[in-house]
C-alpha positions in Angstrom: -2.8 -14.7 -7.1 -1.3 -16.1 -4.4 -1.7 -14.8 -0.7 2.3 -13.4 0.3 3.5 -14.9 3.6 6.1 -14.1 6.0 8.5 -16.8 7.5 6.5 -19.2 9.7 7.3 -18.2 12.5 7.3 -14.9 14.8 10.5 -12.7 15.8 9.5 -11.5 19.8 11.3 -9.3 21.7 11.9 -11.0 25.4 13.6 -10.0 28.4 16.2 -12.7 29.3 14.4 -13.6 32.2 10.7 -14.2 30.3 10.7 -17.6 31.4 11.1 -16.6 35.2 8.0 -13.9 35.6 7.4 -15.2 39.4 10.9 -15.8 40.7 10.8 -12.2 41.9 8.1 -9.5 43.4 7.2 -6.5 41.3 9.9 -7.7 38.6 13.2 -7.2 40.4 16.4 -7.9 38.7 15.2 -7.1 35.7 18.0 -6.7 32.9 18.0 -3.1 31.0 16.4 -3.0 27.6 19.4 -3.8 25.6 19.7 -7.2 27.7 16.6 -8.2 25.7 17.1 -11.4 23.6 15.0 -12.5 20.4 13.6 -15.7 20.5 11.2 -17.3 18.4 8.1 -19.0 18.5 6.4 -21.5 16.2 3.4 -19.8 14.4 -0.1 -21.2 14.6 -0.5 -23.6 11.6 -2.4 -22.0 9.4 -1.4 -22.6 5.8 -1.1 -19.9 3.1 -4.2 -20.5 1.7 -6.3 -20.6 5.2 -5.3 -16.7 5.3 -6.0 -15.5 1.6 -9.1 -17.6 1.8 -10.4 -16.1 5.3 -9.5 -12.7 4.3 -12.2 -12.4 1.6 -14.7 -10.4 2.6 -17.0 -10.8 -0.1 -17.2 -13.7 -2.3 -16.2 -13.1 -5.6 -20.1 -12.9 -7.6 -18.3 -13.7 -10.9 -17.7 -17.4 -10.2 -21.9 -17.4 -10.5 -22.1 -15.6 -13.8 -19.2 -17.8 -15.5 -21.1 -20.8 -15.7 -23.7 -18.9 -17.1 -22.7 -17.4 -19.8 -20.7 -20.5 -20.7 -24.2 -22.7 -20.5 -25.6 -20.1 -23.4 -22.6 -20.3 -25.2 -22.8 -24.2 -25.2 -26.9 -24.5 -26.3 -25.7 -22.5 -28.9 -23.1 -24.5 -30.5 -25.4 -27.8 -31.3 -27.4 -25.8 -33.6 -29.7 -28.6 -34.5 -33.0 -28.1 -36.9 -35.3 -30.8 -35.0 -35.4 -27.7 -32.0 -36.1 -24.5 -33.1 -37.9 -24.0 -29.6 -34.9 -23.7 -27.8 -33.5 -20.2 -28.9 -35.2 -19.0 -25.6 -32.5 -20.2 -23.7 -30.1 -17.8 -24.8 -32.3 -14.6 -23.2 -30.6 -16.1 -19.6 -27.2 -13.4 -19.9 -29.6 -10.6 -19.2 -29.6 -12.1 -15.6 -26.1 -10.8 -14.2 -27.4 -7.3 -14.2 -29.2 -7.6 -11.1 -29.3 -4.1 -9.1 -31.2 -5.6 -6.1 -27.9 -7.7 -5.6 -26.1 -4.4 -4.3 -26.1 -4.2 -0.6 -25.7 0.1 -1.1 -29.8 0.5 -0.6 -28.6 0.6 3.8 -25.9 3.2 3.2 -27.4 6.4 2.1 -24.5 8.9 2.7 -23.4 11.0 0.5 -21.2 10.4 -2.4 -19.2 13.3 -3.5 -16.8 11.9 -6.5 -16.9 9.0 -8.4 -13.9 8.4 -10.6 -11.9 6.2 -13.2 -7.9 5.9 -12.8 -5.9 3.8 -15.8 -2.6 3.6 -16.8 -1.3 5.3 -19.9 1.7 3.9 -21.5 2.9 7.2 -22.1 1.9 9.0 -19.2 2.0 6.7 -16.4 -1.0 6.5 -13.7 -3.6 9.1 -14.9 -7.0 10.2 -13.5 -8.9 9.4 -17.0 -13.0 10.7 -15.8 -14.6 11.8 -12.8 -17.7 13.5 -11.6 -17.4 16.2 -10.8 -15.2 17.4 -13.4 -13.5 20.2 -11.0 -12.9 17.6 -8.0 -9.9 18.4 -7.0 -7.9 14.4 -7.3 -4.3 15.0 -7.6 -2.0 11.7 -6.3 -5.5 9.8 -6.6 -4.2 7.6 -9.2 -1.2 6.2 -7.1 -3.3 5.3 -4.5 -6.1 3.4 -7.0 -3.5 2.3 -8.9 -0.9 1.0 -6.2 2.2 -0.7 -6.5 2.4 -4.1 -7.7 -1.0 -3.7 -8.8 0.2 -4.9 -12.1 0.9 -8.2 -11.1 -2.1 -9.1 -10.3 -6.2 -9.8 -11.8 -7.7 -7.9 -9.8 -7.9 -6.2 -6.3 -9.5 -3.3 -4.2 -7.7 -1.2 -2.2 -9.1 1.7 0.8 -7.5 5.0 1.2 -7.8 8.4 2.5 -7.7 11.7 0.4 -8.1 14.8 2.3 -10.9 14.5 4.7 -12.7 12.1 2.5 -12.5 7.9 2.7 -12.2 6.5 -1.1 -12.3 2.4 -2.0 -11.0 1.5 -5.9 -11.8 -1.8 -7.0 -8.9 -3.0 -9.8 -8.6 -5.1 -12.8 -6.3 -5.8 -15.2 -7.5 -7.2 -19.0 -5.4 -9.0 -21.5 -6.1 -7.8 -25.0 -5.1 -7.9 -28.4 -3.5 -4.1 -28.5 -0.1 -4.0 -29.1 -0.8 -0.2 -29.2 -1.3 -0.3 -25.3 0.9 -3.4 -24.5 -1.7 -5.9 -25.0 -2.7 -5.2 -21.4 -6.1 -2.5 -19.9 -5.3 -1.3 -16.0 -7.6 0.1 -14.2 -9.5 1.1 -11.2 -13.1 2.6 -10.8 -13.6 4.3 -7.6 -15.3 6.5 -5.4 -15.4 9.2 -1.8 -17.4 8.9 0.8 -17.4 10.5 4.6 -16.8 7.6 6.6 -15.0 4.5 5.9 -18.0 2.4 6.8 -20.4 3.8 4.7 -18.1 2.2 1.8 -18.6 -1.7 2.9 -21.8 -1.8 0.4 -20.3 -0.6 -2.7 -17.3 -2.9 -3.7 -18.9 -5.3 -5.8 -20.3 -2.4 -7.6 -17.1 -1.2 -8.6 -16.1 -4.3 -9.4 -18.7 -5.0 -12.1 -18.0 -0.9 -13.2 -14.8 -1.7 -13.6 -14.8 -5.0 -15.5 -17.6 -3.6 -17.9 -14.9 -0.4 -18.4 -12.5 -2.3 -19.4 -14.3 -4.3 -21.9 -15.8 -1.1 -23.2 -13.5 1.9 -23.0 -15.6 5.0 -22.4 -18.6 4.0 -21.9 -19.4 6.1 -18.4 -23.1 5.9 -18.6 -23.7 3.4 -15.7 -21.1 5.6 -13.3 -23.2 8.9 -14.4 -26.4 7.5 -13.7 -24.8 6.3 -10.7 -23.4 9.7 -9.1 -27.1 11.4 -9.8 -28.6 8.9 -7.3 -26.2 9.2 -5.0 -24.2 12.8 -5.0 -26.7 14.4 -2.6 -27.8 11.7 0.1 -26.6 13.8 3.2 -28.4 11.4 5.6 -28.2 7.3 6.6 -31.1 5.3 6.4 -31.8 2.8 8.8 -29.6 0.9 10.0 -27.2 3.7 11.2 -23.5 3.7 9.6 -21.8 2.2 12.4 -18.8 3.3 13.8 -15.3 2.5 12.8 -14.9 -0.6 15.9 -18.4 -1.5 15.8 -18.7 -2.4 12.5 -17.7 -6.0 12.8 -20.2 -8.1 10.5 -18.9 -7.4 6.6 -15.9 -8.5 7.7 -16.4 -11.9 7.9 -14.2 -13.7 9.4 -10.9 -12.1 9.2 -10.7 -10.6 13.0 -10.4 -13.9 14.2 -7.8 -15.0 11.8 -6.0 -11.9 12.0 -5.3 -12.6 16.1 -4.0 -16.1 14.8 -1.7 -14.7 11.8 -0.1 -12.5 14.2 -0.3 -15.4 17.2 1.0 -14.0 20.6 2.1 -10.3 18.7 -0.8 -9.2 18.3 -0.7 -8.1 22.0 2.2 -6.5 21.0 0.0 -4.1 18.1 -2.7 -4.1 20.9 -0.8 -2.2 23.4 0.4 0.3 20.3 -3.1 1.1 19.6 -4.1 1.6 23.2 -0.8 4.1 23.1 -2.3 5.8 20.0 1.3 5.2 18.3 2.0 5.4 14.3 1.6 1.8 13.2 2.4 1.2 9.4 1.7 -2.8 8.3 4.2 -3.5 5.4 3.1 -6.3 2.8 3.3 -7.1 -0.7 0.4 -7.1 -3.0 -2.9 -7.8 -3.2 -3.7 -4.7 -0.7 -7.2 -5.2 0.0 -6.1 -8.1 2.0 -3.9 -5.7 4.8 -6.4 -2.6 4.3 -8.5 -5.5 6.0 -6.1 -6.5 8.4 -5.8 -2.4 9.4 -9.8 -2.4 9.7 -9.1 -5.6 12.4 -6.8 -4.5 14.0 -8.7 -1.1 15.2 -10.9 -3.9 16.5 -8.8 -4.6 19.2 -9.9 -1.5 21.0 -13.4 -2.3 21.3 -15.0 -1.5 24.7 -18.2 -2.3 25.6 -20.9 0.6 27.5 -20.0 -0.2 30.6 -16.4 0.8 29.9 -15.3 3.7 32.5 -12.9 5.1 28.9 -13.0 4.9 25.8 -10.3 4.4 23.6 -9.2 7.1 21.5 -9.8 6.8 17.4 -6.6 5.3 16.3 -6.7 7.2 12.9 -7.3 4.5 10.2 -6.0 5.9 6.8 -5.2 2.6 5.0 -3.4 2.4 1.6 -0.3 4.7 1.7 2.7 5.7 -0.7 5.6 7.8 -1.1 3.3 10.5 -1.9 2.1 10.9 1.8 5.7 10.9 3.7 5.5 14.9 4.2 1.8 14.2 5.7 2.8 10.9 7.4 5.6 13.1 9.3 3.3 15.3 10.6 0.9 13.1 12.2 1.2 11.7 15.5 -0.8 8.5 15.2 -2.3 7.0 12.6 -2.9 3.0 11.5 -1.8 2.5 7.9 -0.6 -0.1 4.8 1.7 -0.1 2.3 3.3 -2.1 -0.2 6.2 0.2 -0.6 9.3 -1.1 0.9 11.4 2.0 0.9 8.9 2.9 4.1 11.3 0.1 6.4 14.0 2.7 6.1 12.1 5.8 7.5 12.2 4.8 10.6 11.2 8.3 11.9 8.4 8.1 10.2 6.6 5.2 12.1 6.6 4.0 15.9 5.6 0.1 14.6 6.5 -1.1 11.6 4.8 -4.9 10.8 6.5 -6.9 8.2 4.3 -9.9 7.7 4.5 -11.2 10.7 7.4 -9.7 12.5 6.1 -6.4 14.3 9.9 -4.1 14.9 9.9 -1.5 17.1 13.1 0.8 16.6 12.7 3.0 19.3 14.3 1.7 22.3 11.9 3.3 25.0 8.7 2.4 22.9 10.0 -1.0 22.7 10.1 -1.3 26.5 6.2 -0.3 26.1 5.6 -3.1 24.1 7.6 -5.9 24.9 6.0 -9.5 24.3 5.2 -11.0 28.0 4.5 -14.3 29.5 0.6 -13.0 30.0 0.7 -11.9 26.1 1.4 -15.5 25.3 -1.1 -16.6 27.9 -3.7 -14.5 25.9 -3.0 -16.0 22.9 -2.7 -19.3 24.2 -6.7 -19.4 25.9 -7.8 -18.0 22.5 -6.4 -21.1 20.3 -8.0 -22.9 23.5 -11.2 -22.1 22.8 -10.9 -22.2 18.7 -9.3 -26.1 18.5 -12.5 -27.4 18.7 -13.3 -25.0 15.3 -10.0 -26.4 13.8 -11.9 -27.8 10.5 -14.0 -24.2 10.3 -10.5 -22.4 10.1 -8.7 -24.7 8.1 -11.4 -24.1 5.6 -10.8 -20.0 6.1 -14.4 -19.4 7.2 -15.1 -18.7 11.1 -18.5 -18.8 12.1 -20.3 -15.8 13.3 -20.1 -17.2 16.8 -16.5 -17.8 16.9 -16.2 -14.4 15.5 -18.8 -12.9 18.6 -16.4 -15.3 20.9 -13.3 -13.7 20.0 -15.0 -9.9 20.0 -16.2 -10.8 23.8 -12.8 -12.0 24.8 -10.7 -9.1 23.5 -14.0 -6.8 25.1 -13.3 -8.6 28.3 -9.7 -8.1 28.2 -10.0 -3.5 27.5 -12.7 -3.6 30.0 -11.1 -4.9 33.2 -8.1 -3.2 32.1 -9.4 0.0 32.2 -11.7 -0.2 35.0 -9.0 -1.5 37.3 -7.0 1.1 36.6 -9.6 3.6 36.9 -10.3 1.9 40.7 -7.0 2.2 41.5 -7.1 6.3 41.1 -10.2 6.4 42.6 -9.2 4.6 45.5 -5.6 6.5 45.5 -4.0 2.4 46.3 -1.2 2.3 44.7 -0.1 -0.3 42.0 2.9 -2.3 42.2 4.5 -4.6 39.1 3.5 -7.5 40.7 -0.1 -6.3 41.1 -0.5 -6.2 36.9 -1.0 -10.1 36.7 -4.5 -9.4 38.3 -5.3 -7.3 35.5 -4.7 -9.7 32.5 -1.0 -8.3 32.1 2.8 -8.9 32.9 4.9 -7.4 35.8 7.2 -6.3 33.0 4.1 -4.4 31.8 4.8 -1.5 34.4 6.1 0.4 31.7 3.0 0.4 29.3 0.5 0.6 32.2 2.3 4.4 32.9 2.2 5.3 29.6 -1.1 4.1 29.1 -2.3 6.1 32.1 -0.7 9.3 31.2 -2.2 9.1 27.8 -6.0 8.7 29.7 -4.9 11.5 32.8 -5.2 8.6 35.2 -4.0 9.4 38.0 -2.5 6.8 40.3 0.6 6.0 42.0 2.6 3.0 40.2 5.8 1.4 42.0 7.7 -1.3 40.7 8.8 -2.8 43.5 7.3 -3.1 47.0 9.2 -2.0 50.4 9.1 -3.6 53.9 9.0 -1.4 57.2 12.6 -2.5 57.1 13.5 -0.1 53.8 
């Protein structure tokens, strides 16, 4: 299905003097808020299929059994008497089932549910098996089962439920049942403890829920399954990595995320330093933003010699209506959805992104995150550096260097950003507006250098503007 795009081209909030950073010290004469204009700014070119293809985390395995089956299928048809050797060939399609192809042997957590959502034509979404019987998975089948699913082949989608992370891989089957509208939707999922431990298991519930849907009820393989794994309290090596260290599964959709969102996704970056509520709005297929959340937590990677380290930003992925009473009681969180009704609860987000427009309704947040001259400068040394990969990203794919490139440079950027700040305190020397370009940022960045300070307890002095022994 195809890959949903926004307009080419990026809405940024600008002061009316963003063209004239230097004509003034410590960013004097600067209009109020409301003076801000919107401008716009071409979008990198990357075409539509450039993002669905680099989003892809794992290459779709069925593409490899296809042909196979199809090859059997053919031998079989010229059925000719002068060969009777060559019925061997059709003992191939017991090849698919390969277990050793399932990356899950590094993961060893736990895995406390396993279950099967479908939709009923009389009942709607409905939880139709898990294991354990008594696990408690009410609202489960909204989120496995998400909106606009329908629409589509197939999908995956990660979500939260309670304090467990869960990951559903979907698929929808045309058949000849007029008694279920010729059509078989479902999902086969499961709950782990952490959201990394899940990386190894989607092409597992893929296959589970293919063979499901070709064979209603047959939950022997998904049994078998939750025996092995139920009561693995302990990782093998390699360790689980943690949330925004846990780069390598996703391929190469970091990188393309920063040039999706072009010079904006400064914008998201200051909002997760800020630990605000940050809900990316898209249409379906969801496994491509639940990707784009994972990335974007990537932006607050620091490396040891960091003097802070950023907060968690709270990653619950896939949301719905279901989860506004819990959404309103959180005070940060990174989340997707594909429900538009979200765009007018405005109270319950700080940054809503639509595509590719990141709005920010509050008017004093807004201030916090206002697009700069050094944000575009940012952006601007990054597509530097990745013209002479042009062909590697017009195909989708970035290498793993360009992918170690871009980590370093965004590493760079938190590190001296933090540790300048921290001198500052330490030295008690007081930081002016016009003292920010020296860190990477934008003397119209006064106002998210405080808040970012207050958030960490650094104490410094900050001034705006600097004074003479005249006064």
């Amino acid at each position: 299905s195809p890959c949903p795009m926004a307009e080419p081209k990026f809405t940024l909030m600008a002061s009316d003097d963003d063209e004239n950073d230097d004509d003034d010290e410590g960013g004097a004469g600067r209009g109020p808020l409301s003076d801000r204009l919107s401008e716009t700014v071409e979008a990198p070119s990357l075409t539509e299929e450039d993002i669905c293809e680099g989003v892809e985390m794992v290459p779709s395995h069925k593409t490899n059994e296809t042909p196979k089956t199809t090859e059997a299928s053919e031998t079989t048809e010229p059925t000719q008497p002068t060969e009777p050797t060559q019925p061997t060939e059709p003992t191939q399609p017991t090849e698919p089932t390969e277990p050793t192809a399932y990356p899950w042997s590094m993961w060893k957590g736990a895995v406390p549910v396993v279950f099967v959502c479908r939709f009923d034509v009389r009942r709607g979404n409905v939880v139709e098996w898990c294991q354990p019987p008594e696990a408690g998975l009410e609202g489960v089948e909204f989120k496995a089962l998400c909106a606009g699913f329908h629409e589509l082949e197939e999908d995956y989608v990660y979500f939260k439920h309670g304090s467990w992370f869960g990951l559903a891989a979907f698929q929808k089957l045309v058949v000849d049942d007029p008694v279920h509208r010729n059509v078989r939707l479902r999902s086969v999922g499961l709950f782990m403890n952490s959201y990394a431990e899940l990386r190894g298991y989607r092409r597992y519930l893929e296959d589970r829920v293919s063979d499901l849907n070709e064979s209603e009820g047959n939950y022997t393989n998904l049994i078998e399954f939750y025996r092995q794994h139920h009561q693995q309290e302990t990782p093998m090596s390699p360790a689980v990595p943690a949330l925004r260290e846990d780069m390598d599964y996703i391929g190469s959709s970091f990188l393309l995320m920063i040039m999706y969102f072009g010079p904006s996704v400064f914008q998201i970056w200051k909002a997760l330093f800020l630990r605000l509520r940050i809900l990316f709005y898209t249409l379906v297929p969801v496994g491509v933003v639940c990707d784009r959340v994972h990335c974007a937590c990537q932006l607050l990677t620091t490396s040891s010699d960091s003097p802070i380290t950023p907060h968690d930003p709270n990653p619950i992925f896939y949301v719905n209506v279901a989860d506004i009473e819990q959404l309103a009681q959180m005070k940060f969180y990174v989340a997707c959805t594909t429900e538009k009704v979200f765009a007018e609860k405005e109270t319950l987000f700080d940054v809503f992104v639509d595509g590719q427009i990141v709005r920010v309704p509050d008017r004093k947040t807004a201030a916090s995150l206002q697009l700069t001259q050094a944000d575009r400068r940012r952006f601007d040394q990054i597509r530097h550096w990745t013209e002479e990969y042009a062909m590697n990203l017009g195909a989708g794919h970035s290498t793993q260097a360009e992918e170690a490139e871009a980590q370093r440079f965004i590493t760079h950027i938190n590190d001296a950003l933090l540790s300048s700040l921290v001198d500052h305190a330490t030295h008690e020397t007081i930081l002016y507006a016009s003292d920010l370009p020296t860190l990477g940022l934008d003397s119209k960045d006064l106002t998210f250098v405080r808040s970012l300070m207050a958030l960490y307890n650094i104490q410094a002095e900050t001034r705006r503007y600097r004074r003479d022994c005249y006064g």
